[in-house]
matplotlib code that plots the C-alpha trace (Angstrom):
import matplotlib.pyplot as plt

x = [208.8, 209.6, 211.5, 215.2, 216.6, 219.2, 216.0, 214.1, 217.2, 217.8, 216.9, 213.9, 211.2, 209.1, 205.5, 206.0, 206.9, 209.2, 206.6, 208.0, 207.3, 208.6, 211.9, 212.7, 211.8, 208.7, 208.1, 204.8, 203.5, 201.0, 197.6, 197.2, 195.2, 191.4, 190.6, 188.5, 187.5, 189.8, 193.2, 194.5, 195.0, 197.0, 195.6, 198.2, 198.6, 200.2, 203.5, 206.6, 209.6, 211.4, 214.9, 217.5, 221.5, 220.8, 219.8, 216.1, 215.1, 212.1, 209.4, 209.5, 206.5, 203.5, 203.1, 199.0, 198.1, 201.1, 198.8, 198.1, 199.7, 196.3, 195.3, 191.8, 191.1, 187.4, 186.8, 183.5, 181.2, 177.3, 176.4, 172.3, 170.6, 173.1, 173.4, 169.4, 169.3, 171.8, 170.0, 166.5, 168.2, 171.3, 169.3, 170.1, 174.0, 173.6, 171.0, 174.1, 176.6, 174.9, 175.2, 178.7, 182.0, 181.7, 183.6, 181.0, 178.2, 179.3, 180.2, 176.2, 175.2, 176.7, 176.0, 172.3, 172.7, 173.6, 171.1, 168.0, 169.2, 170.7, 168.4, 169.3, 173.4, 175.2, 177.8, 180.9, 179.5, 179.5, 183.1, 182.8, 179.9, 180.9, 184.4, 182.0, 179.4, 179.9, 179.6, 183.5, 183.6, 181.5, 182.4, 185.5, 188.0, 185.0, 186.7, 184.0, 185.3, 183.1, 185.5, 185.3, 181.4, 180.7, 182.4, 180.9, 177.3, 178.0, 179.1, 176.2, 174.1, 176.2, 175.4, 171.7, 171.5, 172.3, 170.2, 167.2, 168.1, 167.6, 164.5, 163.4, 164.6, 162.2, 159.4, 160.0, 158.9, 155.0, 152.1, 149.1, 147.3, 149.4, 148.7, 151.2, 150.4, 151.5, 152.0, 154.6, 155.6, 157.7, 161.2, 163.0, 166.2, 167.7, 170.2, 170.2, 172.1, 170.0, 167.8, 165.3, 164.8, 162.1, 159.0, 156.0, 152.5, 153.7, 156.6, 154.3, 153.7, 157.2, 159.2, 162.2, 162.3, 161.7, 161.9, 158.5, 159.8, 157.6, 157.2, 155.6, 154.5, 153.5, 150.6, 151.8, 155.1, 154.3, 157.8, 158.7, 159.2, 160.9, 161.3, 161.9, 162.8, 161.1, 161.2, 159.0, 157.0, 155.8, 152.0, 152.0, 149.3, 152.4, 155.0, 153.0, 153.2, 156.9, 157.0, 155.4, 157.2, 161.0, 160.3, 158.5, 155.4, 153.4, 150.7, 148.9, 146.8, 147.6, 145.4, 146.2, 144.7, 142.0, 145.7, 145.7, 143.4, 141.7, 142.7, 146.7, 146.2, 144.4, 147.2, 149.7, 148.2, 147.4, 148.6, 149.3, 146.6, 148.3, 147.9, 144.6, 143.6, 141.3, 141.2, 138.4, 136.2, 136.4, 133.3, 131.9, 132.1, 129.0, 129.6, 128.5, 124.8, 124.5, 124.4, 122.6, 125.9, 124.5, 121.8, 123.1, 122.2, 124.3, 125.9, 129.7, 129.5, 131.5, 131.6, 131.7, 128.4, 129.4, 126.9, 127.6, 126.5, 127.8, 127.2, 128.7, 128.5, 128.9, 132.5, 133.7, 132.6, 132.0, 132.0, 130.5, 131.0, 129.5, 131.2, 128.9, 131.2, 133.3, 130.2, 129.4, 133.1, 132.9, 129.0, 130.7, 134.0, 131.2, 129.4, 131.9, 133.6, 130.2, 128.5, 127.6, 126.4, 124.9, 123.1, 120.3, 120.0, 123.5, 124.0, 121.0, 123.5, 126.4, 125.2, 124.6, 128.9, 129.8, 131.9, 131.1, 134.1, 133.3, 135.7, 136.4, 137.7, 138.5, 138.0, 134.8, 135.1, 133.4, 132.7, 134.5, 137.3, 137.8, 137.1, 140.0, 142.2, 141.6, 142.4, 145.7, 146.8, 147.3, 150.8, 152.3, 151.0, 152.5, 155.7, 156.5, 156.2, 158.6, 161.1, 160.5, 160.3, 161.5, 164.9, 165.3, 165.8, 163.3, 165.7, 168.7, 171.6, 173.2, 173.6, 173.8, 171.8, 173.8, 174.4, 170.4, 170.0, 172.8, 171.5, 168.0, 169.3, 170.3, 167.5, 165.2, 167.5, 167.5, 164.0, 163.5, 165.8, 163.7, 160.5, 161.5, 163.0, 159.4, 157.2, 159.7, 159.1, 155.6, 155.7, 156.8, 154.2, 156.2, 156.7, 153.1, 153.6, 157.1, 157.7, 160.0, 162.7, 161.8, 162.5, 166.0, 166.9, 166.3, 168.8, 171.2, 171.9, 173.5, 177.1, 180.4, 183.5, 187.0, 188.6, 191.6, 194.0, 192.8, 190.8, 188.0, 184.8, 181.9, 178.7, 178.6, 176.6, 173.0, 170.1, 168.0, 164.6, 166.6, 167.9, 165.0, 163.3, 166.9, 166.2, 162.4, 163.1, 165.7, 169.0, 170.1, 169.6, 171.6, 173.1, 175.6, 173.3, 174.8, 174.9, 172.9, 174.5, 171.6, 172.2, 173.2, 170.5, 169.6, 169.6, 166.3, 165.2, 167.1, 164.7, 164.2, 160.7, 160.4, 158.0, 158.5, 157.2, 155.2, 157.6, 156.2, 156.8, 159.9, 159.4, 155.7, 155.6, 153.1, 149.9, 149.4, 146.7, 144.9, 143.9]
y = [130.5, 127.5, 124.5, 124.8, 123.2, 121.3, 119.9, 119.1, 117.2, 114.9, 111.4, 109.9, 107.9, 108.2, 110.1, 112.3, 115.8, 117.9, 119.9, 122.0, 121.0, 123.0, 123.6, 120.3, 119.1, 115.9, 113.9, 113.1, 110.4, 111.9, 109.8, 110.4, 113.8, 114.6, 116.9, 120.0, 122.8, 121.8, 121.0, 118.4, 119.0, 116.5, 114.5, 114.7, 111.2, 110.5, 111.0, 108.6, 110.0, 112.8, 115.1, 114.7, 115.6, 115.8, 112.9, 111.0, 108.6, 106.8, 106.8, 103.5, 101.1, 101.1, 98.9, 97.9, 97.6, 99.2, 98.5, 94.6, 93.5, 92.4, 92.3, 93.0, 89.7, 89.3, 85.4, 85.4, 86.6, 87.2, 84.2, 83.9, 87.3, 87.7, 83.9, 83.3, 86.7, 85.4, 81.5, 83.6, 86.0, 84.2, 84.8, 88.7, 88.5, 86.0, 88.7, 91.4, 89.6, 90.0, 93.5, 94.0, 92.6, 90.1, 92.4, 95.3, 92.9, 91.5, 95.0, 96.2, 93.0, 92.6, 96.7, 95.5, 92.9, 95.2, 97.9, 94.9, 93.4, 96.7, 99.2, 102.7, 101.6, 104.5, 104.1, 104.9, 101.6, 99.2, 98.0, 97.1, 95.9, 93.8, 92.4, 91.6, 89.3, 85.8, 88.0, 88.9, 85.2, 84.4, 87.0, 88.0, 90.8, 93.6, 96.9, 99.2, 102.5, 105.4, 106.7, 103.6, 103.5, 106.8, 106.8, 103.6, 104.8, 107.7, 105.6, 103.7, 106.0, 107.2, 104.5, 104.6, 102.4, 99.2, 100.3, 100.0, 96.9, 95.3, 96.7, 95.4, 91.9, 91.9, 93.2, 90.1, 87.5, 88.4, 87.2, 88.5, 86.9, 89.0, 92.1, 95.3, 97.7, 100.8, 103.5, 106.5, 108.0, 111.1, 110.5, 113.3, 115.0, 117.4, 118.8, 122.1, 120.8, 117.8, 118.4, 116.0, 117.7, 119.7, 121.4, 118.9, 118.9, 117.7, 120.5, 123.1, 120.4, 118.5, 122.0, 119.9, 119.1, 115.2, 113.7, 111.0, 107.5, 105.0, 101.2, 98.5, 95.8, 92.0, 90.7, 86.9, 86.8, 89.6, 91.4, 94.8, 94.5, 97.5, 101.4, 105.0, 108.4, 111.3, 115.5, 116.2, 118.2, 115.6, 114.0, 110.5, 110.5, 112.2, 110.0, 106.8, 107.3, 107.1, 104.7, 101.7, 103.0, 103.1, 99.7, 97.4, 96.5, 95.2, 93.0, 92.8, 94.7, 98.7, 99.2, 102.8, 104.9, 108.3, 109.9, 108.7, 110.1, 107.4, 109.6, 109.7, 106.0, 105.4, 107.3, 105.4, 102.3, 102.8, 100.5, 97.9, 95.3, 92.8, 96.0, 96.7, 99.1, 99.0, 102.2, 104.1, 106.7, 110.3, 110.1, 113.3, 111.6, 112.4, 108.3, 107.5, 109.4, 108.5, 105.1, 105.0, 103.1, 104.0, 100.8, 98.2, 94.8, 92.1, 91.2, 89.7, 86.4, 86.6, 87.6, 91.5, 91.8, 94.3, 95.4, 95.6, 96.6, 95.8, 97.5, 97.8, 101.5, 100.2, 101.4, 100.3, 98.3, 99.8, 98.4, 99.4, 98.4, 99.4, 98.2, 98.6, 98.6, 101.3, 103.5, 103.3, 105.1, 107.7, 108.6, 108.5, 110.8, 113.0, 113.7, 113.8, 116.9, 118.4, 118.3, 121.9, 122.6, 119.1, 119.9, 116.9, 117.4, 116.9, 114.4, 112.7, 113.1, 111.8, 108.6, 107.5, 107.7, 106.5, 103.7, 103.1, 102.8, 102.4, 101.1, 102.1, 99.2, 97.8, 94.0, 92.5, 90.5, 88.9, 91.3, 89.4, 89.1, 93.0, 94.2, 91.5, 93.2, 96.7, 95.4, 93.9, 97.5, 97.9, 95.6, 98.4, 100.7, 98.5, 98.2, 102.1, 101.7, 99.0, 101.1, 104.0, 103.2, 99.1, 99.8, 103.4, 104.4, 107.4, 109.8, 109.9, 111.2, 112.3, 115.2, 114.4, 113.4, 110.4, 109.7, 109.5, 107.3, 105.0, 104.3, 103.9, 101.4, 99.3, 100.6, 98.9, 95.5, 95.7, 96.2, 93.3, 91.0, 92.0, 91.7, 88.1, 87.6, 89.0, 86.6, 83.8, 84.6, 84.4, 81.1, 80.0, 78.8, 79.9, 83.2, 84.3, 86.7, 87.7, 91.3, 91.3, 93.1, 90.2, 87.6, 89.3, 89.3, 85.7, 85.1, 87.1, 84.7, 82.4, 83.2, 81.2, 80.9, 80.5, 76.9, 77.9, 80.1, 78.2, 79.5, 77.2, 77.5, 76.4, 77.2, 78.6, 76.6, 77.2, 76.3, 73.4, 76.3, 78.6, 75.8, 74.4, 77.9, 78.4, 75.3, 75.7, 79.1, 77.1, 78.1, 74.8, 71.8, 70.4, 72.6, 72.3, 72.1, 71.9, 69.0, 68.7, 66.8, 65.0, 65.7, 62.8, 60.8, 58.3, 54.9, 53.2, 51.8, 53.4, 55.9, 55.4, 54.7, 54.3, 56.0, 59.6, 61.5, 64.3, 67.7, 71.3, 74.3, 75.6, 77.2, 76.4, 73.8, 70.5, 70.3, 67.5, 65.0, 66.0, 69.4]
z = [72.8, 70.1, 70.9, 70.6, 67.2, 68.9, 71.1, 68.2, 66.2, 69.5, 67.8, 69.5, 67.9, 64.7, 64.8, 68.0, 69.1, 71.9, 74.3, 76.6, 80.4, 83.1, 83.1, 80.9, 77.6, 77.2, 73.7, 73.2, 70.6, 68.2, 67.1, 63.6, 62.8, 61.9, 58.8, 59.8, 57.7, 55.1, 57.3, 59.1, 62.6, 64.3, 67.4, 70.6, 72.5, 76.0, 76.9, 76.2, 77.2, 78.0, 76.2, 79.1, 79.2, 75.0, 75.0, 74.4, 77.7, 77.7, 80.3, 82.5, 82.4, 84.4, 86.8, 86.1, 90.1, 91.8, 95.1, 95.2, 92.8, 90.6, 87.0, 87.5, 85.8, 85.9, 87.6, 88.1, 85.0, 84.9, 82.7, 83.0, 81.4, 78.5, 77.7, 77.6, 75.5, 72.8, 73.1, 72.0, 69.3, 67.6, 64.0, 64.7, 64.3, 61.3, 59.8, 61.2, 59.4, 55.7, 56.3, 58.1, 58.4, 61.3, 63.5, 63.3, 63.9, 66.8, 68.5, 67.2, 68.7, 72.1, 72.8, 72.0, 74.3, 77.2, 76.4, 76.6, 79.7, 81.6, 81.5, 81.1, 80.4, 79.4, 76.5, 79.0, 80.9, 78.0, 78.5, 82.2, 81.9, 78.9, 81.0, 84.2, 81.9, 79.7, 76.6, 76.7, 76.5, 74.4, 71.8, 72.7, 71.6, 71.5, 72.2, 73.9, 74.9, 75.0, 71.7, 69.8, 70.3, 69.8, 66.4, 65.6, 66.6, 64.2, 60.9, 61.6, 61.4, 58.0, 56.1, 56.5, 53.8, 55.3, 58.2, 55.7, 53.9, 57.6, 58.3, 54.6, 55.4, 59.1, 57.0, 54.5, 57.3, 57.6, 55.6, 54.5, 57.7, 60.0, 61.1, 60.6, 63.6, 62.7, 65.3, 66.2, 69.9, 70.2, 72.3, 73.7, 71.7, 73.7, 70.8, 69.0, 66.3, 65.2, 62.7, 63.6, 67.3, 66.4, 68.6, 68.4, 69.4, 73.3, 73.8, 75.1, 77.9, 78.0, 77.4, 75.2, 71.7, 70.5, 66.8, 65.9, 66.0, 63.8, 64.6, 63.0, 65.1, 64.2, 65.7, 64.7, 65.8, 69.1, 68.6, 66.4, 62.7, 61.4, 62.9, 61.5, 62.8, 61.6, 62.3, 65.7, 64.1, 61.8, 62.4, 62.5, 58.7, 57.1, 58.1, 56.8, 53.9, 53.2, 56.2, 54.5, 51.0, 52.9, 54.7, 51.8, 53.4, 50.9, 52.8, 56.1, 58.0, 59.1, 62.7, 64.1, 66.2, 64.9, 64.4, 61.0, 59.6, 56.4, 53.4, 54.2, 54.6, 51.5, 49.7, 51.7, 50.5, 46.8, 44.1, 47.4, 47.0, 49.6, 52.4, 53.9, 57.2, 59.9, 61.4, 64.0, 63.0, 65.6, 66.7, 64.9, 62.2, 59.5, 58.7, 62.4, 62.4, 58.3, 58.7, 62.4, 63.4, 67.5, 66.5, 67.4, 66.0, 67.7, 70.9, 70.8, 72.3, 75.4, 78.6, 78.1, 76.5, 73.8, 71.4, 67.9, 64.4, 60.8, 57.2, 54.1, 52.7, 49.0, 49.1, 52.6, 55.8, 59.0, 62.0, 65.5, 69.0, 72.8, 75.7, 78.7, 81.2, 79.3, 78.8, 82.8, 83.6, 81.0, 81.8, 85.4, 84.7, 82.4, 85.4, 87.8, 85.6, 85.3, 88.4, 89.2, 85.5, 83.8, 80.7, 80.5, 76.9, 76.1, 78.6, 76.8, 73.2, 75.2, 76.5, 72.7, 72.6, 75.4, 75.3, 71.7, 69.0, 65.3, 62.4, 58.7, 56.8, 53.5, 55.0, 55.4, 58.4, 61.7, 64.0, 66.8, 64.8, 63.5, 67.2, 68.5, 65.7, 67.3, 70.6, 69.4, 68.7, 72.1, 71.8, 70.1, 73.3, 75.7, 73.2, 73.5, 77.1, 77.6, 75.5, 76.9, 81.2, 81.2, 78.8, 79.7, 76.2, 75.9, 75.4, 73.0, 74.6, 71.2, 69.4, 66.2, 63.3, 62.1, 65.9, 66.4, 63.5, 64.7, 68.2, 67.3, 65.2, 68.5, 70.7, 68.4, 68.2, 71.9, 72.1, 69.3, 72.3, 75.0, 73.8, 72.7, 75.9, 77.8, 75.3, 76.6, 80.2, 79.3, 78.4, 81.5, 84.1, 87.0, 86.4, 85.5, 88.8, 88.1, 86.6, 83.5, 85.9, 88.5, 85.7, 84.8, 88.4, 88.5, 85.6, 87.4, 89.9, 87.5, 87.0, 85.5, 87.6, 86.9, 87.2, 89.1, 87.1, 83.8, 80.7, 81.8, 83.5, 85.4, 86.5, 90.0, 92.7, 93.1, 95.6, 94.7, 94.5, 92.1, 90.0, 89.3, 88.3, 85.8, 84.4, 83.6, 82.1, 79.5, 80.7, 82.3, 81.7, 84.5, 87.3, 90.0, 93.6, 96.9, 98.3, 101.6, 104.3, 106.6, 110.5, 112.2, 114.3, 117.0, 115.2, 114.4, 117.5, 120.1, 121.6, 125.3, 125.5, 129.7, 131.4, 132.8, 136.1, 134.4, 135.0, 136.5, 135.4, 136.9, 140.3, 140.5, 143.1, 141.8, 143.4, 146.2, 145.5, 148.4, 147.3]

ax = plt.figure().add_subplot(projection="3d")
ax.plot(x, y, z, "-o")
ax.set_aspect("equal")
plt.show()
């Protein structure tokens, strides 16, 4: 049944409608509309009023805290996690800024602030979080509803573009000293409707769906340079490729791991003179037993012992390397898995490979120095797995296509804070036994406080012990400590220095001098 005319002609204000509620009448305020499938379909808001006696009547206020009485003004704010983030990464929203309007950057900024110092924070979180920490202070006026950053995760993910011409500019700052480790992980997508969730060479095992996520890594500078999402089902040799072309890395050094197999690099490479690759050999290789790389004619000068061998093939160098200590744990696990039905003569085969590793490069090089550029590769390792367990960001929560691109965008600027936040921690002496989690915690304790009921602030009081951590880690320089009040004391002097009767235990009687 329609709304009476009579109802609808009642005069009440512009850009709302008469809904039918009970036995009365209730205007409603309408929020613009969204366009789907070719119409507009308009987008109901909350009630404002009602039709009563003919007439319209507005809805009175609401009281905020009908209970106490409070605003639920924030007084005391977390200062010390997000403050030393934004100290270690204020180039980020200038490099922001070239790309958005100054409002856009600070909103991808300050979410990437709370995803590198609160792991696992879920987008409904953002704007509590935001209101309990110095950032709302700091940059203020952020709206951070789960709507507005949903949308905004989406249009980011849009205009891909801009997302690119970032990653470009990261790439820009390396040399042709540094090394460009270049390495993928899968991270889970749980959506049907993306079309980067595809099966990959793990879903048998994990039983979900996951997209390839590529990374570049500098070994100089120890943070990430520049990311890219790929299909699941994508090897990590295909995606190069248009990895270095999409991201303008022209120079440097590519180390992977034997999933990239030499040709797809070379291709990736060609036409790049700046760009070379050092890249291990499978160890079926026919290169290996051609050029007797198992001879070794060298040892590394330190205190691993590892055996080595060099040659140039006329086209390329290879490199090979034995770690003794390696080769005892595998010869170990070998026979260990084998230990009802050890072949000698393959055993005899496999203790030539064991803990050997051998290189394909276009470099010639020291030794030491191409088997220290090998171990470097391991940053990137350690990088997935601070992204994936420390930030709680395997997984993308979205189910969308532009929405995946769009938050990777800020799981990789939070994972760009963090790291640099980690290498700063690093530097500091006293927390070589603190965990990165450990080192946050200690930040945590730092907090501003409301003057009164002014817009000022001040740093809340700290033991002398913490303070003096805070201020070594670069947060303070001076902050507010307690002040200890010495007891009170018997003046200098005064101390009755008589002799005293020696006392017995209590109820043991004292022993006459005669026994």
């Amino acid at each position: 049944m329609g709304i009476p005319e009579e109802i609808r002609k009642v005069p009440r204000p512009k850009g709302t409608v008469v809904v039918k509620s009970g036995s009365g009448y209730r205007v409603r305020k309408r929020n613009g509309s969204r366009y789907v499938d070719g119409k507009h379909i308009p987008i109901d808001g909350g009630y404002i009023g009602s039709i009563i006696d003919m007439r319209y009547v507005p809805d009175p206020p609401e009281d905020p805290s009908p209970w106490t009485g409070s605003t639920g003004r924030v007084d005391v704010k977390l200062y010390g996690r997000v403050k030393l983030c934004d100290m270690l990464n204020e180039d980020i929203i200038r490099t922001l800024a070239t790309y958005y309007n100054r409002e856009e950057a600070m909103m991808i900024y300050v979410i990437a602030i709370l995803r590198a110092n609160y792991a696992g924070i879920r987008d409904y979180q953002l704007q509590s979080k935001y209101e309990e920490t110095f950032l709302s202070i700091m940059y203020p006026g952020i709206k951070l509803g789960r709507t507005k950053v949903s949308r905004e995760i989406r249009n980011l993910g849009k205009e891909k573009s801009r997302i690119d011409g970032f990653m470009r500019g990261r790439v820009c700052c390396i040399d042709g000293d540094d090394l460009a480790i270049i390495d993928g992980c899968l991270m889970q997508d749980h959506s049907y409707v993306d079309t980067l969730s595809q099966v990959s060479r793990e879903t048998v095992h994990t039983k979900y769906k996951q997209f390839l996520l590529m990374y570049a890594y500098s070994f100089e500078l120890n943070e990430p340079l520049c990311c890219r999402q790929y299909q699941g089902n994508m090897v990590d040799s295909r995606a190069v490729k248009d990895f270095i072309e999409k991201n303008d890395i022209v120079q440097g050094i590519i180390v992977a791991d034997k999933g990239f197999s030499v040709g797809a690099v070379l291709e990736a490479i060609e036409g790049l003179p700046g760009l070379h690759f050092l890249l291990p050999l499978k160890r079926d290789s026919s290169l290996i037993h051609e050029y007797s790389m198992y001879s070794y004619t060298g040892v590394l000068n330190d205190e691993r012992h590892i055996s080595y061998k060099k040659i140039f093939t006329g086209e390329y160098w290879l490199y090979s390397f034995r770690d003794p200590k390696i080769a005892a744990d595998e010869e170990g696990n070998y026979l260990d898995e084998h230990v009802n039905n050890i072949d000698i003569e393959e055993l005899s085969r496999k203790r030539a490979e064991f803990g050997t590793i051998v290189f394909q490069s276009d470099l010639e090089m020291p030794a030491s120095k191409a088997y220290s550029i090998y171990e470097s590769r391991w940053l990137i390792e350690l990088l997935f797995k601070f992204h994936q367990t420390t930030l709680d960001i395997d997984d993308t929560r979205v189910n969308d296509f532009y929405s995946v691109m769009g938050t990777e965008f800020i799981n990789f600027l939070a994972t760009l804070m963090a790291s640099r936040m980690k290498n700063h921690f690093d530097s500091v002496r006293e927390l070589d036994h603190f965990t990165y989690k450990a080192s946050l915690d200690q930040l945590e304790k730092a907090k501003k406080v409301r003057i009164y009921d002014s817009d000022e602030w001040e740093d809340n009081r700290l033991p002398q012990v913490d303070a003096d951590l805070l201020v070594k880690m670069g947060l303070y320089t001076r902050p507010i400590i307690p002040e200890e009040k010495k007891r009170m004391g018997r003046k200098p002097g005064s101390k009755d220095t008589k002799p005293r009767k020696p006392r017995s235990d209590k109820g043991i009687p004292r022993k006459k001098k005669s026994d």
